[in-house]
C-alpha positions as CSV (number, residue, x, y, z in Angstrom):
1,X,12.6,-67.5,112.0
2,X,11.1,-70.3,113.6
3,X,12.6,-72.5,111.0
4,X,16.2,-71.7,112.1
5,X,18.2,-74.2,113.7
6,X,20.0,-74.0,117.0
7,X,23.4,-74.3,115.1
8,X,22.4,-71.4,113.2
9,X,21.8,-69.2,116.0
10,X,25.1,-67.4,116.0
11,X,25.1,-66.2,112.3
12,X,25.5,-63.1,111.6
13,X,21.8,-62.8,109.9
14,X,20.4,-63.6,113.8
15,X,22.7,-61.5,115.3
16,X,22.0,-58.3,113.5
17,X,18.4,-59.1,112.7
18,X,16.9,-56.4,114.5
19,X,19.0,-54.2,112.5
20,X,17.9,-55.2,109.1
21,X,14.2,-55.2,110.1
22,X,14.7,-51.3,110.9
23,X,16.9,-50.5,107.4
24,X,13.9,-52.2,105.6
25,X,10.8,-50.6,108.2
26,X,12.5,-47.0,107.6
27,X,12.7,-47.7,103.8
28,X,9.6,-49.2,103.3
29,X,7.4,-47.4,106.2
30,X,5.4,-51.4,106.5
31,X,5.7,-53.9,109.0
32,X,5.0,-56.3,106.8
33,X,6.3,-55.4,103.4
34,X,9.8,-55.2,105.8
35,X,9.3,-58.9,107.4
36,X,9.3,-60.1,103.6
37,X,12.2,-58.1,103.1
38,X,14.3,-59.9,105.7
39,X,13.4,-63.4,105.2
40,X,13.9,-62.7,101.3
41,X,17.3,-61.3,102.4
42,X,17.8,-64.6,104.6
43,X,16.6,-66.9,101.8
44,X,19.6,-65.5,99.9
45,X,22.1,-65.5,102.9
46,X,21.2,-69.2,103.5
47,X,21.6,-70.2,99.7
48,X,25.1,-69.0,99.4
49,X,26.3,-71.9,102.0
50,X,28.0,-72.3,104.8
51,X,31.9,-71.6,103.2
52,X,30.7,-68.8,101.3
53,X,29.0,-66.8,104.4
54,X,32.5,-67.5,106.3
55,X,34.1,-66.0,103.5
56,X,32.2,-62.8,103.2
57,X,34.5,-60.3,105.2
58,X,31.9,-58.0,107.0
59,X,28.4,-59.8,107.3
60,X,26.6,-56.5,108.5
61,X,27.4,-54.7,105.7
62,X,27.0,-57.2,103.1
63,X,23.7,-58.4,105.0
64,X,22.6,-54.6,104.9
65,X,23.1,-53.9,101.5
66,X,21.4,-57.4,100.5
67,X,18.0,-55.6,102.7
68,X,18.2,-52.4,101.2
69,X,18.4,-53.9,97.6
70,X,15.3,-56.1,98.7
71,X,13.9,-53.0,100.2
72,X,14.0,-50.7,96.8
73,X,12.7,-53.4,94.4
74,X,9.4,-53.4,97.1
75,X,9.3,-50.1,97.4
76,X,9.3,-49.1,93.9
77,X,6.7,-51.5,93.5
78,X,4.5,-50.1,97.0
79,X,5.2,-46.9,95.0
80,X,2.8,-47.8,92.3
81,X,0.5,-49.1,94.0
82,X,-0.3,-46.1,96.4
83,X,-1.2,-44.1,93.6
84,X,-4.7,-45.5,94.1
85,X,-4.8,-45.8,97.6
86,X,-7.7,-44.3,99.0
87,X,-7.3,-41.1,100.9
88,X,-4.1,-40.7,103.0
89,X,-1.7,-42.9,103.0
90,X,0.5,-43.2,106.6
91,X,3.1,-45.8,107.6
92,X,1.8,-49.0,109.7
93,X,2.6,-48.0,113.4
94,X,4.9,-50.4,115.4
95,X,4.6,-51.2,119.2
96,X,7.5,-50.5,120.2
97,X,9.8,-50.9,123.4
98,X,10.6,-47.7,125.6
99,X,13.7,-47.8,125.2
100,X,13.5,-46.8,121.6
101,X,12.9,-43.7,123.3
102,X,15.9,-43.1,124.5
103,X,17.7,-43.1,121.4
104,X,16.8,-40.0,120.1
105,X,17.7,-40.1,116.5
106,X,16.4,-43.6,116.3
107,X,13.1,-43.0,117.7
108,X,12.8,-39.8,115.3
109,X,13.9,-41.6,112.3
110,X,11.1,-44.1,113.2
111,X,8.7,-42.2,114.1
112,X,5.1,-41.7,112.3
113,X,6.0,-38.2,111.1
114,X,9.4,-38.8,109.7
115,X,8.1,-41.6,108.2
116,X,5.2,-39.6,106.6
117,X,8.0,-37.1,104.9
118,X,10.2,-39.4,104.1
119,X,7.0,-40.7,101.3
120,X,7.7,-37.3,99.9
121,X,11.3,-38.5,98.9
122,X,12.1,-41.1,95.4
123,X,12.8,-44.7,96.3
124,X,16.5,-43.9,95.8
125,X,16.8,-40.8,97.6
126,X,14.7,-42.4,100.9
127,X,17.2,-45.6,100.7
128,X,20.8,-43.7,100.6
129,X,18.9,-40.7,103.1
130,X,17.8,-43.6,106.0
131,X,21.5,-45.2,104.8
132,X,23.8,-42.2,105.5
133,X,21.6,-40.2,108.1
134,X,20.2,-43.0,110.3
135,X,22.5,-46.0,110.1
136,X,25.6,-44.0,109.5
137,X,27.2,-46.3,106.4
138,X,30.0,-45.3,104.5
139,X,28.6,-43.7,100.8
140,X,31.0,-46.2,98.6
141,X,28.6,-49.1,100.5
142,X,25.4,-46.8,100.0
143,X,26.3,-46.5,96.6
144,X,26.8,-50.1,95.9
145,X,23.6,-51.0,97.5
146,X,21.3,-48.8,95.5
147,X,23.8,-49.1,92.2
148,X,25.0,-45.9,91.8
149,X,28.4,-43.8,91.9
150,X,29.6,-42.7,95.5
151,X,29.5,-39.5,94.1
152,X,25.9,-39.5,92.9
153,X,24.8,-40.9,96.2
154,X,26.3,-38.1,97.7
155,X,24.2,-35.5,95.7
156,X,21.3,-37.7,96.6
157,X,21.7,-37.7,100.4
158,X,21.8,-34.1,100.6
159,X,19.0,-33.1,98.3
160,X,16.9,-35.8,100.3
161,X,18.5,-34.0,103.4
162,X,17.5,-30.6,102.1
163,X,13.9,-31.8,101.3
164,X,13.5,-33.7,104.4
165,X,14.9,-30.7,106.5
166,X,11.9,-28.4,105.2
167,X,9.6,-30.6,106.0
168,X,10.9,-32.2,109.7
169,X,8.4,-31.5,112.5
170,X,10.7,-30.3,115.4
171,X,10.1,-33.5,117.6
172,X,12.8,-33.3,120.9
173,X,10.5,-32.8,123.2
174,X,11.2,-33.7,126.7
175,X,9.1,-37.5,127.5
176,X,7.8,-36.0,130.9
177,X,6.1,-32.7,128.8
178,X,5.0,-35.0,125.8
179,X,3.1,-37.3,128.0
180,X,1.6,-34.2,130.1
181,X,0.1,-33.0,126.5
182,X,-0.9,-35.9,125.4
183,X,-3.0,-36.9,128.7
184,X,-4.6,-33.1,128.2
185,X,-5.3,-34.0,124.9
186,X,-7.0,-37.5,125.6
187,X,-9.1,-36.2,128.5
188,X,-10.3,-33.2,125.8
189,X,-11.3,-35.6,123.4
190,X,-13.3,-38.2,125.6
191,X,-15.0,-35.5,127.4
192,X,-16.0,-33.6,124.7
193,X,-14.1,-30.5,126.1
194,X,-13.9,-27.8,123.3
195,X,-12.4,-25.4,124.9
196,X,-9.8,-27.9,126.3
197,X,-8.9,-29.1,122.7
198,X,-8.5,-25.6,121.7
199,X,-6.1,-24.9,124.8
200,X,-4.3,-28.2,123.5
201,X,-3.7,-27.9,119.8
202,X,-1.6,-25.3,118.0
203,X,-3.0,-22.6,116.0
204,X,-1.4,-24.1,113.0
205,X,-2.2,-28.2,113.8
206,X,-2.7,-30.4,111.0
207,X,-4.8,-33.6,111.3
208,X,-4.1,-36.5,108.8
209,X,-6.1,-40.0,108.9
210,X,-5.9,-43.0,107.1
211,X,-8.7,-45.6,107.1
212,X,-7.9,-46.6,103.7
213,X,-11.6,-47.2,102.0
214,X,-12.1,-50.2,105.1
215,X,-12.0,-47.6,108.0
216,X,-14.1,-44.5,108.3
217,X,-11.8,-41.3,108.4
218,X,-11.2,-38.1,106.3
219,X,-9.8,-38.4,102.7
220,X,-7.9,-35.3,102.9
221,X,-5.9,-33.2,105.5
222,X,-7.8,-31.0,108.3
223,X,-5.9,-28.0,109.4
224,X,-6.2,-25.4,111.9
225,X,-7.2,-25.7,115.4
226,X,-11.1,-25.1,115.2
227,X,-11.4,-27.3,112.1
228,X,-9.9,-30.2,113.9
229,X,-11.8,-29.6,117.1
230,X,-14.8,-29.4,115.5
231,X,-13.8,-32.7,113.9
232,X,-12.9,-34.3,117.7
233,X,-15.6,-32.7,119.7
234,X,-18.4,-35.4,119.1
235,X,-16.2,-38.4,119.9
236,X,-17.6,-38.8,123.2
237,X,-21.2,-39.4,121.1
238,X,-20.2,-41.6,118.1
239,X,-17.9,-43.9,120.4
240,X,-19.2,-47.0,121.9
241,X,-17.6,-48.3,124.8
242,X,-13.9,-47.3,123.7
243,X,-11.4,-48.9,125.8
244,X,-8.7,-46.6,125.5
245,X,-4.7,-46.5,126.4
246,X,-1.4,-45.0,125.9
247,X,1.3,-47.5,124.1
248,X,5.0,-46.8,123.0
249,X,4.2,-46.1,119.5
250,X,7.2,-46.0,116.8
251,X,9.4,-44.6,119.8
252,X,7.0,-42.2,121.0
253,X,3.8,-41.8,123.4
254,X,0.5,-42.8,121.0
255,X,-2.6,-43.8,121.7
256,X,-4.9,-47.0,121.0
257,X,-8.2,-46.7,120.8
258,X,-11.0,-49.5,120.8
259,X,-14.6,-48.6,119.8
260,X,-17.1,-51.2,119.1
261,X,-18.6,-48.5,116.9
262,X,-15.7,-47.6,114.9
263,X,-13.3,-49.6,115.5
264,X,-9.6,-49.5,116.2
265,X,-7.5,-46.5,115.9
266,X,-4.0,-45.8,116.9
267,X,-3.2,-42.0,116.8
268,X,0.5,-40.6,116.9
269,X,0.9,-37.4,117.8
270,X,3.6,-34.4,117.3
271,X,4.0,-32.6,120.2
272,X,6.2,-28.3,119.9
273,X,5.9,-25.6,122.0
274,X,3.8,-27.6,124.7
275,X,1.3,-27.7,121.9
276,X,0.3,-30.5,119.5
277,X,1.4,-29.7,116.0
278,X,0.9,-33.0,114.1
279,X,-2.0,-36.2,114.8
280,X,-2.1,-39.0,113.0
281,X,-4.6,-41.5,113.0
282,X,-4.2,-45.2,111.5
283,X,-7.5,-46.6,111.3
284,X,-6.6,-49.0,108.4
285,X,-7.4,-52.4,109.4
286,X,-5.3,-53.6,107.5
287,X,-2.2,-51.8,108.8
288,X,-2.4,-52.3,112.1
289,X,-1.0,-56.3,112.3
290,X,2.4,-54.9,114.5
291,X,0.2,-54.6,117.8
292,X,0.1,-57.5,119.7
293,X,3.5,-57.7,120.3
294,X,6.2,-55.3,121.1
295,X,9.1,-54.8,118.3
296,X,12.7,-54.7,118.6
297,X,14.5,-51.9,116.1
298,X,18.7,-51.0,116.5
299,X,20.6,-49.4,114.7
């Protein structure tokens, strides 16, 4: 946006950018692939000049709409294309602000594991579910956006809701417990502490990593307690001087972790019962671009 001009700085596009960078994010589950969403979307506000933007009767909406259109074409595209991905494929995290954390439904919706189930869902049903459930829009705008009948988004938001709602880990956790677990988990893993890590992980915990084919990490889910500590336990030997630290991550506590040896790794964790339930580690290389700088998401 460096190209904008100081007149321009009270449009409607500025004001509510944020916003459409988080329609597109939740939609598309890449940092990236949701920048080029929103200057594609601002490319299009710009070319429809200055008398026809006035004329537009609510900005947001139309603005919204324009994003999630932009979104869906991508995504069905991404959709492809992840078909040969290699091993698991997770969302690219985002440093985030804590304050994200303190909207609840917001930092949910965000967050790595939501994200994660919401690839479960078709294009269509995981624009009109992030439409109605996150962002609150009306279902005749919803259904204009992704071009179909109000009525048929309406079927689509609540099978999407249904599917989602099996598969939701139960993340409202209080911050001062989550961060307690998560320090117990990072001083397991970089001591080597087995017994620690079993104390730390539920029974039931599934691990899921994604280097990609240019990171080293497992191609396929680990679950169960002992299979994942037994997966953990020899960090403290493979890692080479990691320089290690905890970071607001998609609205949650995560960890960043630098080895010379491996190389980076950010790791988001689900946290139920005082027990961790979910980890996710991003080791692609490619993925993690959104870390140098914190990002702002509304709603």
């Amino acid at each position: 946006m460096s190209n904008l001009r100081a007149t321009d700085r009270q449009d409607p596009f500025v004001a509510h950018r944020s916003l459409f960078f988080t329609v597109a994010y939740e939609i598309l589950g890449s940092g990236a692939d949701a920048e080029d969403v929103v200057q594609e979307a601002w490319l299009r506000w710009a070319e429809l000049g200055r008398d026809v933007r006035a004329g537009v009767r609510d900005p947001r909406a139309y603005l919204v709409r324009t994003v999630t259109r932009q979104a869906l074409n991508r995504l069905r595209t991404l959709s492809r294309r992840r078909e040969d991905y290699v091993g698991e494929w997770l969302p690219e995290p985002l440093l985030t602000v804590p304050d994200v954390a303190e909207d609840v439904e917001l930092a949910e919706s965000v967050s790595i594991a939501m994200l994660t189930v919401l690839e479960s869902l078709t294009p269509v049903e995981r624009a009109a579910f992030v439409l109605r459930e996150v962002f609150d829009v009306p279902y005749e705008e919803i259904a204009e956006a992704v071009g179909k009948s109000a009525t048929a988004v309406r079927q689509l938001v609540s099978r999407a809701r249904s599917h989602v709602a099996a598969r939701r880990p139960r993340m409202r956790v209080d911050r001062t417990e989550q961060q307690e677990v998560v320090e117990r988990f990072l001083v397991a893993v970089t001591t080597g502490d087995v017994q620690g890590l079993m104390d730390v992980l539920a029974p039931d915990v599934v691990l899921i990593a994604d280097g990609g084919g240019l990171a080293q990490a497992v191609r396929v889910p680990v679950s169960g307690a002992k299979k994942v500590t037994n997966l953990l336990r020899s960090f403290p030997q493979a890692a080479l001087n990691p320089k290690i630290a905890l970071l607001w991550l998609n609205g949650g506590l995560g960890i960043r972790i630098d080895d010379e040896a491996g190389g980076p790794s950010l790791i988001s964790l689900v946290v139920e019962d005082g027990r961790i339930a979910r980890i996710f580690a991003m080791r692609n290389p490619d993925k993690l671009g959104y870390l140098d700088e914190e990002t702002l998401l509304a709603r």
